[in-house]
C-alpha positions as CSV (number, residue, x, y, z in Angstrom):
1,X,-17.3,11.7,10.0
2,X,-16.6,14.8,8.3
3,X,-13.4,16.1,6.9
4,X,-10.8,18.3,9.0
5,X,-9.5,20.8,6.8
6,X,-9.3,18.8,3.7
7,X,-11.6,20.7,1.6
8,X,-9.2,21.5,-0.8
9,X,-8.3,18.1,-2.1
10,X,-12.2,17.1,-2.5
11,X,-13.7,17.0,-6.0
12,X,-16.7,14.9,-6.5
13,X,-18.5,14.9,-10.2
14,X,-21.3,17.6,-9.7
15,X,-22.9,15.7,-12.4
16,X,-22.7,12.4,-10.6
17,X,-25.6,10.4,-11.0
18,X,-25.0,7.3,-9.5
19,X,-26.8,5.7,-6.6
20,X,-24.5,5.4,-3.6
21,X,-24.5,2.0,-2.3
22,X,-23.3,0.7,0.9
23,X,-21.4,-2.8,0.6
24,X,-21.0,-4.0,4.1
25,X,-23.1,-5.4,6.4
26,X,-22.8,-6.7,9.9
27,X,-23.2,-10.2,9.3
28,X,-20.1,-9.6,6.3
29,X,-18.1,-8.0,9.5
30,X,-18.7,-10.5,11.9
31,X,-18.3,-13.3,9.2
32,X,-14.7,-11.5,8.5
33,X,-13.8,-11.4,12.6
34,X,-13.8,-7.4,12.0
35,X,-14.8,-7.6,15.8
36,X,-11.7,-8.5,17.3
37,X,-9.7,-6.0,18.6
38,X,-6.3,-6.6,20.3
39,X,-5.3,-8.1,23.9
40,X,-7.2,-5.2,26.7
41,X,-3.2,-4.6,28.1
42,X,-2.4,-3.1,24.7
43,X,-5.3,-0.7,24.1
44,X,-4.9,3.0,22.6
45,X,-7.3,5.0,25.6
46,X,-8.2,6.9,22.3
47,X,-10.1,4.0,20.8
48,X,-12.3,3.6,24.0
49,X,-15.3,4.5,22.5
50,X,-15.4,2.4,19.7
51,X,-14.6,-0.7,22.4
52,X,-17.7,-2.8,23.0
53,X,-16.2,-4.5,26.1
54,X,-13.7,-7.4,26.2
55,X,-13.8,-10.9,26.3
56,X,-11.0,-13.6,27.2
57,X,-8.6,-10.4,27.5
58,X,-9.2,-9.7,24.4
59,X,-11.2,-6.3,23.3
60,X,-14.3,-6.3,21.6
61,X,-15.1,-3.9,18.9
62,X,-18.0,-2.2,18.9
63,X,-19.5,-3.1,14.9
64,X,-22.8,-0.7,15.3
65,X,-20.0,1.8,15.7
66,X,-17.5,0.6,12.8
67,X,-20.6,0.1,10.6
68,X,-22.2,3.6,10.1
69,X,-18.3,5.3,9.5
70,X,-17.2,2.4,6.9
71,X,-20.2,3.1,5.0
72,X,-19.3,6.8,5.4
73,X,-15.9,6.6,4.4
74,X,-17.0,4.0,1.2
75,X,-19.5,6.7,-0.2
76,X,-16.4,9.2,0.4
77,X,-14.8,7.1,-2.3
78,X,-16.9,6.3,-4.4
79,X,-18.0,10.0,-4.6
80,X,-14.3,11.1,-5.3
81,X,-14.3,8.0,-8.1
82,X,-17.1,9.7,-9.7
83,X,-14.8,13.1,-10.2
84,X,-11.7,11.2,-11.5
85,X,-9.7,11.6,-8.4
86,X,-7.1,9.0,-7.0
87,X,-7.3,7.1,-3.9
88,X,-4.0,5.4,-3.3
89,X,-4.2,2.5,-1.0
90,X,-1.4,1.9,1.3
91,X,-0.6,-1.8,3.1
92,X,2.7,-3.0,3.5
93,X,2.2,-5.2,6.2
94,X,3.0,-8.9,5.0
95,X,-1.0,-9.8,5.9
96,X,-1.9,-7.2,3.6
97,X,0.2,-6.3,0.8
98,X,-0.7,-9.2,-1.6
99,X,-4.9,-8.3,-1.0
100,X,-3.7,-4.5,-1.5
101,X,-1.8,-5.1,-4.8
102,X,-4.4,-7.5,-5.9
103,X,-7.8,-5.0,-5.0
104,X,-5.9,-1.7,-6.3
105,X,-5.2,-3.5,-9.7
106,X,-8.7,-4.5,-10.1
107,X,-9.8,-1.5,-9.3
108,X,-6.9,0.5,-11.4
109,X,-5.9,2.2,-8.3
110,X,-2.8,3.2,-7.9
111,X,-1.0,1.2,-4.7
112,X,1.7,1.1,-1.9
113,X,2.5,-2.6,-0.5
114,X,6.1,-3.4,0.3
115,X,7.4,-0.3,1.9
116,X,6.7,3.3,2.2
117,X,9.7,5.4,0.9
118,X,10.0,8.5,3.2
119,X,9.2,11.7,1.1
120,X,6.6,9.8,-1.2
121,X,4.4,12.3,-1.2
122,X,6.4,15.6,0.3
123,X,9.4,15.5,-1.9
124,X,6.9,13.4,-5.2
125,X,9.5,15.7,-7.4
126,X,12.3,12.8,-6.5
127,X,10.1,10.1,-6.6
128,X,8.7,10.8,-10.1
129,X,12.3,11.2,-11.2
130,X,13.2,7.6,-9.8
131,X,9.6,6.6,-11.6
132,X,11.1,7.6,-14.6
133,X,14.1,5.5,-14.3
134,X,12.1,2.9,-13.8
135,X,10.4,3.4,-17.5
136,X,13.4,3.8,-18.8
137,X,14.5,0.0,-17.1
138,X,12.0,-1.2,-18.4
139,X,11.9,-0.3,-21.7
140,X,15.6,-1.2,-22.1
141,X,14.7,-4.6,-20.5
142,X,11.9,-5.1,-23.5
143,X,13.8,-3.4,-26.3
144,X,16.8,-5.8,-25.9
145,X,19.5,-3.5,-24.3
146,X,20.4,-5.6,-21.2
147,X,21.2,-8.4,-23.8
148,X,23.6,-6.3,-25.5
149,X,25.2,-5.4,-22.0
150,X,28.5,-7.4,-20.2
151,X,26.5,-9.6,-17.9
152,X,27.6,-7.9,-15.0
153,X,25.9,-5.1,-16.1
154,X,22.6,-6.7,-17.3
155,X,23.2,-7.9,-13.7
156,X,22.9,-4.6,-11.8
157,X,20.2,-2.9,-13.7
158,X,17.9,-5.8,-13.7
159,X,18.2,-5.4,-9.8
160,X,17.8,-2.3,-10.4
161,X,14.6,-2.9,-11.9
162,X,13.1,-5.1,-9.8
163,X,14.2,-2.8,-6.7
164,X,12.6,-0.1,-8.1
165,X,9.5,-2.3,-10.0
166,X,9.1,-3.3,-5.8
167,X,8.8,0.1,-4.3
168,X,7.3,2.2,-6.9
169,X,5.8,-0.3,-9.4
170,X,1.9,0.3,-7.8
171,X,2.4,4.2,-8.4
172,X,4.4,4.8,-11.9
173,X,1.0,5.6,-13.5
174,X,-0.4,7.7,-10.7
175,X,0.4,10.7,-12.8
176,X,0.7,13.5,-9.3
177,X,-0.2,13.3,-5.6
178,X,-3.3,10.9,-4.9
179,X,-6.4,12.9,-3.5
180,X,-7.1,10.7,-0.4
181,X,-5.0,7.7,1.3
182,X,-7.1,4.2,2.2
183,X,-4.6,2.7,5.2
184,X,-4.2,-0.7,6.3
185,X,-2.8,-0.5,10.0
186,X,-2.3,3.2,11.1
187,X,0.5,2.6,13.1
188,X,2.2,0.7,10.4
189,X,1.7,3.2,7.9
190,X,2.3,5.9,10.5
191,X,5.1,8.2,8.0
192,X,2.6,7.9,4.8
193,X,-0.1,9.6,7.3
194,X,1.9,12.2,8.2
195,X,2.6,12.9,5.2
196,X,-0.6,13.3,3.9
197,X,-1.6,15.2,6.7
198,X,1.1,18.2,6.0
199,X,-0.1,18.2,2.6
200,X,-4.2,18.5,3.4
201,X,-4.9,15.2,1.6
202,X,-7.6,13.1,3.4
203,X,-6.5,9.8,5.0
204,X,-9.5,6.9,5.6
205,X,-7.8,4.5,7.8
206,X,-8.4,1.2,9.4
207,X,-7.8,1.6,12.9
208,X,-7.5,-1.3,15.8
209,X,-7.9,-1.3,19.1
210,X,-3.8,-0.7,20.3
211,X,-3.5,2.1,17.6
212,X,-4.0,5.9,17.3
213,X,-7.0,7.5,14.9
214,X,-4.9,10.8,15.3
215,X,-4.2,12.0,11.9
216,X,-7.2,10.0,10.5
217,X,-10.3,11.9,9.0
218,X,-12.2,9.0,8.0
219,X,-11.6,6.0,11.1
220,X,-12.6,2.6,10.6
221,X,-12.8,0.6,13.8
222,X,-11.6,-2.9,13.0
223,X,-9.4,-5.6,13.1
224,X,-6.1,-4.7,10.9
225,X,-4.8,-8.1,10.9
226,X,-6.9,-10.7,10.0
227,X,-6.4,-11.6,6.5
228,X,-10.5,-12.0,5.5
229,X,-11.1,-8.9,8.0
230,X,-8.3,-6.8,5.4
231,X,-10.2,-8.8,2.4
232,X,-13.4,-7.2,3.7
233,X,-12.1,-3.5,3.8
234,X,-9.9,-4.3,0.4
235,X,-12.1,-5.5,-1.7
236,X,-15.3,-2.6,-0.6
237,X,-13.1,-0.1,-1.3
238,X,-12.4,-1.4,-4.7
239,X,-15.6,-2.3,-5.0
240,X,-16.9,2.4,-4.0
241,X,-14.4,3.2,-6.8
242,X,-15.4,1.0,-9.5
243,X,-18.8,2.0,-9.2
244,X,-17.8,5.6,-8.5
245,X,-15.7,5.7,-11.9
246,X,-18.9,3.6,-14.1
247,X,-20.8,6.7,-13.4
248,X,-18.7,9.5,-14.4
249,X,-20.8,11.9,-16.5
250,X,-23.7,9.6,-15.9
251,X,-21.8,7.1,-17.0
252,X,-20.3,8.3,-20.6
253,X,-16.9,9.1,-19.7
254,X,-14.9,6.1,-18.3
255,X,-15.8,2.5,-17.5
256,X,-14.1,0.0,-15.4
257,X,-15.5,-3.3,-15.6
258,X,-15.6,-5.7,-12.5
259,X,-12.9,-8.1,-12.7
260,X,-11.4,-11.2,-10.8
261,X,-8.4,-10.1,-8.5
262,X,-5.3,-9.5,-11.2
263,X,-1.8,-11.5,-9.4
264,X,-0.9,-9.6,-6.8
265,X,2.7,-8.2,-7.2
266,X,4.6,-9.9,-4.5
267,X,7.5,-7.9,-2.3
């Protein structure tokens, strides 16, 4: 599916040599449940064609569909990896927060997955100033300042820290605005859409059967709630930008070796 208008934001490496490699397969969908949409009196009309039919009142999603764009949208990736671009993931859903946190880290993506601040990406200017009071917490928290503090105080700006560590911790090293969104759940990450959609930076989304794909340049059609379903999408994604980054330059620049799943960082 090709971009609307997002031209600006996309850099692949012209020198990129790698061999694009789709990681999905139906039989990893169907294992992971990706088919199951949401109870047929909920359905979004705009999802209709991605619908296979429904079963037990329950909508069936239409995988020869799904297949073909999340391949799409994992080549989009891996391709942007490959020119040193960021692809911030975004799931703050309890179901997917922990697998978000836990695939960006491996990955060395930068991550949302406790809540989306409004103004995150439209006003960045005041979020990178509260990113650098976070360093600044944290260094004072390693350098032995909060012990010289009246416990009260140590008090407060260790909750301070943690506050901030919870809503900003997966982007302090993100450096600028990222150069596409990955979203888990597009109606629960409706306001991060939006904003990436004012500022031309392309959004690849998961989208189920009750939600919207307006706003969404590369759609998904799966299940958003299943936790090996969000494993699935996760851990593929990681999977297009590791392999993206290995062959930067053909290879020469930067290397990201394959890693178990770091702790996830827990809201």
């Amino acid at each position: 599916m090709p971009l609307v208008g997002h031209w600006d934001t996309w850099r692949p490496n012209p020198t990129y040599q790698g061999t694009i490699m789709s990681q999905v397969n139906m039989r990893d969908m169907l294992k992971a449940g990706c088919h199951f949409g949401h109870q047929t009196r909920y359905w979004n009309p705009k999802m209709g064609k991605y619908i296979f039919g429904a079963r037990n009142k329950i909508h069936i999603i239409n995988l020869e569909k799904t297949l073909p764009m999340f391949n799409e949208a994992l080549t989009f990736v891996e391709r942007l990896a490959s020119g040193k671009n960021k692809i911030l993931f975004v799931g703050t859903k309890r179901s997917a927060g922990k697998i978000v946190a836990e695939e960006a880290a491996r990955c060395g993506s930068p991550y949302v997955d406790h809540r989306w601040l409004g103004g995150m990406l439209t006003n960045f200017k005041t979020i990178r100033q509260s990113i650098k009071r976070l360093r600044e917490l944290e260094v004072q928290a390693e350098d032995g300042t909060f012990a010289k503090l009246t416990k009260k105080e140590a008090l407060m700006r260790t909750r301070d820290l943690e506050k901030l560590d919870r809503s900003l911790g997966g982007i302090k090293d993100m450096g600028g605005l990222p150069d596409a969104l990955f979203v888990i759940d597009v109606d629960h990450e409706r306001i991060a859409i939006t904003e990436a959609n004012k500022l031309g930076i392309p959004v690849i989304g998961v989208v189920d059967t009750n939600s919207s794909p307006e706003g969404v340049d590369y759609i998904i059609p799966g299940n958003d709630d299943a936790i090996r379903a969000i494993q699935l999408y996760m851990g593929s994604m990681a999977d297009a930008v590791i392999r993206g980054r290995n062959n930067v330059a053909g290879g020469t620049d930067v290397f990201v070796e394959e890693a178990p799943a770091a702790a996830a960082v827990e809201g």
